[in-house]
N, C-alpha and C positions, 0 to 999 in steps of 0.2 A: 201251648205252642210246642212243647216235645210231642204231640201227636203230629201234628205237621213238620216234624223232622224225621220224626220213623216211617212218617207215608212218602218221603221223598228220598228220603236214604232207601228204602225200598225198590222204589220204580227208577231210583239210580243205578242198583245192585242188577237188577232185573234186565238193565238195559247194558250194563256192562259188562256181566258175564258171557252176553254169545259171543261180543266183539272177541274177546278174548280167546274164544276160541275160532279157530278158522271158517270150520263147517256151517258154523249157524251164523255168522256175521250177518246174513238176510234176515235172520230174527232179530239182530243187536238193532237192526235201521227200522223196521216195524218198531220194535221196542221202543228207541230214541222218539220216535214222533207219540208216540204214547205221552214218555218223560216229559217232554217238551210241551202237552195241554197241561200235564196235572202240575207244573211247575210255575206255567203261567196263572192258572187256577190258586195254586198255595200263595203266591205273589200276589193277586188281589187280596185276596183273604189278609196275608201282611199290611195291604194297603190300609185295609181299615182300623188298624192298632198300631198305624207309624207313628201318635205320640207318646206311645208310652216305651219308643225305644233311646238307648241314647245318641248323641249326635256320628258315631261311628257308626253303627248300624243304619242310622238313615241314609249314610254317605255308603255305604256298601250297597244298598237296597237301590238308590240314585246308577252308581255305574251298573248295576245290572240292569234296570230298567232301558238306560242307554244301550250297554250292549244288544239287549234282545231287539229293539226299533232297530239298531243299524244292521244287524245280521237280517232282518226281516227283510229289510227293503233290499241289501246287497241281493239276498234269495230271488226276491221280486227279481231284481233290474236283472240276474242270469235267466229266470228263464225267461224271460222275455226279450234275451238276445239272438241273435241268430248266429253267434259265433259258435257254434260246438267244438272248435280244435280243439281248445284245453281241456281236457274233463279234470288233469292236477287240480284247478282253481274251483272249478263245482265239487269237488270231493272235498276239497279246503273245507268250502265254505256252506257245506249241505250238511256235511257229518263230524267236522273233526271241532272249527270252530263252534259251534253248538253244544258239544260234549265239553268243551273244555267250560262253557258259560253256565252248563248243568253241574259241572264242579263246584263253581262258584258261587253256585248258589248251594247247592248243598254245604257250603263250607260256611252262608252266607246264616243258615236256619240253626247249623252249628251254633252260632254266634247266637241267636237268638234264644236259642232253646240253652243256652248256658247264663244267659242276664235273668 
């Protein structure tokens, strides 16, 4: 399991350093949707050894699997709106919430890769 923490802390780093910087922030959003398959990917892979973790890690692995379904479908139901005034709430909800649930999870493999 510490190899699927250094492959996720990886393509976390990878995806937060453009943000960071101004110029390549088009790379940090290419980046993020990269993060966001290998993250759902490392997350099956977890699925398949949720009993040998303890009852805290299951409950940490539960709200992420929540967060990603809700973020998913919110994603859904915007673009399939026809409202475009706001783009604050698509930029919310495209890029910032997503990165904060790619923290979470990396904080989540953290936890893993230390039991």
């Amino acid at each position: 399991m510490k190899t699927l923490h250094y492959i996720n802390s990886f393509f976390y780093l990878i995806t937060i350093i453009p943000y960071l910087t101004i110029y390549f922030a088009m790379v940090g959003m290419y980046a993020q949707f990269v993060l966001g398959i290998v993250q759902v990917l490392i997350a099956i892979i977890i699925l398949f050894y949720i009993k040998k973790y303890n009852k805290s890690i299951k409950r940490h692995i539960s709200y992420y699997w929540s967060s990603v379904l809700i973020i998913l479908f919110t994603i859904f139901l915007l673009s399939n709106s026809n409202n475009i005034g706001n783009n604050s709430i698509q930029i919310i909800c495209v890029f910032i919430i997503p990165m904060l649930i790619a923290s979470y999870f990396v904080y989540i493999t953290y936890l893993i890769q230390k039991q």
